[in-house]
N, C-alpha and C positions, 0 to 999 in steps of 0.2 A: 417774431418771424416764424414763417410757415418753414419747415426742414423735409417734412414730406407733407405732398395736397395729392392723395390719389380720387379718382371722381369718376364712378359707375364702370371701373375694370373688367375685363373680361379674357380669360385665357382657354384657348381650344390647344385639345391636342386630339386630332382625327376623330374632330367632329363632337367631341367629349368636354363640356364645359367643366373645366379645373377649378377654375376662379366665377364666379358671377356676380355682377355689381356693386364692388368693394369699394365704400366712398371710405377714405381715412386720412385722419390731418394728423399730424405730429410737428410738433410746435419746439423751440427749442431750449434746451434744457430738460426736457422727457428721458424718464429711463423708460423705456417701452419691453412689457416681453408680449411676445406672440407665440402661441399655443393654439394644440390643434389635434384631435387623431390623426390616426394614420388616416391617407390620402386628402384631407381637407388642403393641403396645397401652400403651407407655409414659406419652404423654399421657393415655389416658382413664384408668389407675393414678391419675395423680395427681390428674386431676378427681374421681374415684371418693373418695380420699383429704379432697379439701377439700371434699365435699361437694356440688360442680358437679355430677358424675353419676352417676343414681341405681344402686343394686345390685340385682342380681338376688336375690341371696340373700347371705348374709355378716353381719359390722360392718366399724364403723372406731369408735377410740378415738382422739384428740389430747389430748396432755397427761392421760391418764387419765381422760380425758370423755368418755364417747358422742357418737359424733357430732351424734345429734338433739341430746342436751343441750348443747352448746360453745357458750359465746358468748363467747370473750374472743378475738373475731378478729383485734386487734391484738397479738397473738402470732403473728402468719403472715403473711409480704410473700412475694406470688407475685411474678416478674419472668416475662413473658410474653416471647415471640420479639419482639414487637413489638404495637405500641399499633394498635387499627383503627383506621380512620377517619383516620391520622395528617395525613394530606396534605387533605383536607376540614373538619377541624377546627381553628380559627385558634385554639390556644392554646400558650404558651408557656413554656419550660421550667421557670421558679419554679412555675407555675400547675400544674402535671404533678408535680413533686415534692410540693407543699403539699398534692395531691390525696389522698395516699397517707394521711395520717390525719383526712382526713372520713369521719364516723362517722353514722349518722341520728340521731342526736342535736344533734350540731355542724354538719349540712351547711348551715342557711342562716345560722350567723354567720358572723364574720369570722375571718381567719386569727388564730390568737393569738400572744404572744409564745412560748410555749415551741415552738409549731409552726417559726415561722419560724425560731429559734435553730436547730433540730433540722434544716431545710430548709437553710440555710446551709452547718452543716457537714457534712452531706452531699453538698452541690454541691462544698466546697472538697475532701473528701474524692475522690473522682472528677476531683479538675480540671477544672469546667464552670462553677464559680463566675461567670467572666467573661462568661458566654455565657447569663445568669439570665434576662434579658428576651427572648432570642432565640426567634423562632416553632420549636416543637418540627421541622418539615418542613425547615428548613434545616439541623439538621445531619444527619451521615454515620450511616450506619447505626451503625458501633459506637461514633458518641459518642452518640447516643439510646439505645443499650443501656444506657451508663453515665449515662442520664439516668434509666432503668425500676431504676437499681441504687438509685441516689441515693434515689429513692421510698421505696424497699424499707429504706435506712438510715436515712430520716429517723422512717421508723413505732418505729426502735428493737425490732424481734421478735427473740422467738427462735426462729424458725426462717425459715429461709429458702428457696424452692421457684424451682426456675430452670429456665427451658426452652430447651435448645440456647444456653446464655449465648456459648460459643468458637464462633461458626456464622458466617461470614461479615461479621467483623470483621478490622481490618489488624493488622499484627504491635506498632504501638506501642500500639494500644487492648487488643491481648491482654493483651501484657506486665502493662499498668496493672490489668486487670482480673483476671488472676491473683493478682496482688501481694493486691489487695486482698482478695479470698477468700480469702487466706489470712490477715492480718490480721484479717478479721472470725470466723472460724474459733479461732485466739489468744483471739479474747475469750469464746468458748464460746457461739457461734450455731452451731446445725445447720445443716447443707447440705444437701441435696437437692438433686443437677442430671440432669434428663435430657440426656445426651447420645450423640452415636453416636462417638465420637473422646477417648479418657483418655490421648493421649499429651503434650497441653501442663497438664492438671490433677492426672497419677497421682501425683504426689510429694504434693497436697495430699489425696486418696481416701484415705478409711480403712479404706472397705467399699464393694465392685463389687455390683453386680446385674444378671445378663443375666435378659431376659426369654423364652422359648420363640419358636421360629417357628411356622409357617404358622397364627397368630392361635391359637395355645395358650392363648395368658398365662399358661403356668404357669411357674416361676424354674426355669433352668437349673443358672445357679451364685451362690451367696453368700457370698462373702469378699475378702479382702482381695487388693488388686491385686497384679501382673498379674494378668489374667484369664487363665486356661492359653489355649493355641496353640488345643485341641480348638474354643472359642468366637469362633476370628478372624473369623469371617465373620459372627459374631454383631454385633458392635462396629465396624463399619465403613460403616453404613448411616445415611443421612439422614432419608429420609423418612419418614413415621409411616403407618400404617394411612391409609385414606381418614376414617374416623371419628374422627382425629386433627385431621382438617384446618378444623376450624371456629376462628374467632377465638378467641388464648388470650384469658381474660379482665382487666381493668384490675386488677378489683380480687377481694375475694370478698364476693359480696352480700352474707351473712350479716350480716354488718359491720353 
């Protein structure tokens, strides 16, 4: 099955083509990373992809459904850089995970049991179990990464969309958060990660993608890691486009 079919994309922003005729299939079971210099346009790919932002011209197909037509948005857990608002909003880390499958249907009842079973072992999975009632702002950046993971396992998808997951985490929360991609990968979840760095995740990469520079966004190269030498300078960049830089989002409204 097709998991993403995008076909001749196109993203403007005030006249300034971001993305330009990005044909790309991902098939399921792919651990996919995507790479890119600065401004080649990775994040808004993948906004463009979940339907965050809008195309110039093109599709996008998920699961073999038009994007307008898709509604089974509980098949896709984004894990964002980070949650806004984290440090202003007093909520805590069960409440953060449980979030992940309110649906507008379910948003004003109460949690259920199979949610919190599913919340559970996702916490125990990640090792934050102990740390359930803890306000989201006290912990370290990479154990709220692996509270944004937990979210994303408690929904049970199959696919999974991750931004900059190895980005300024310590070396024991990588470790855990490696293991675990790979684990969840085992069970036959797609992957999706943007990242600028495949040297702590290339053994788990099935399929690389650089994306073009000076805000081309057209695909360099597509296959299987390494990525040749010719793209090192491709692969080695942090920061995204300025049009990159707005808050990833929670969830995906669709939902």
């Amino acid at each position: 099955m097709s998991v993403i079919d995008v076909e001749r994309a196109c993203v403007e922003f005030d006249g300034d083509h971001v993305l330009e005729n990005i044909d790309l299939r991902i098939e399921a079971g792919e651990f996919v990373a995507l790479l890119g210099p600065n401004g080649s346009g990775k994040s808004t790919l993948v906004r463009a992809i979940l339907g965050l932002q809008p195309l110039e011209h093109g599709r996008v197909r998920l699961f073999d459904e038009p994007l307008g037509r898709f509604s089974d948005w509980s098949r896709i857990a984004l894990v964002p850089q980070r949650l806004p608002g984290t440090n202003s909003i007093p909520v805590s880390v069960w409440e953060t995970v449980t979030s992940g499958r309110i649906t507008p249907r379910s948003r004003f009842k109460r949690v259920g049991k199979e949610a919190k079973a599913a919340a559970q072992l996702a916490l125990t999975e990640v090792g934050l179990w102990p740390r359930r009632h803890d306000r989201l702002e006290t912990l370290s950046g990479g154990q709220q990464r692996r509270v944004l993971i937990a979210r994303a396992l408690a929904t049970s998808a199959d696919l999974l969309v991750m931004d900059e997951p190895t980005a300024g985490i310590d070396a024991e929360n990588l470790t855990h958060l490696v293991h675990l991609l790979g684990e969840l990968h085992k069970q036959g979840v797609t992957v999706l990660v943007v990242t600028h760095e495949l040297t702590d995740i290339e053994h788990l990469v099935t399929r690389a993608i650089v994306l073009g520079e000076d805000r081309t966004g057209t695909i360099r190269y597509d296959g299987p890691p390494p990525v040749p030498a010719s793209f090192a300078d491709a692969v080695h960049h942090h920061d995204d486009h300025p049009h990159d830089q707005s808050a990833a989002p929670t969830g995906l409204t669709p939902r």
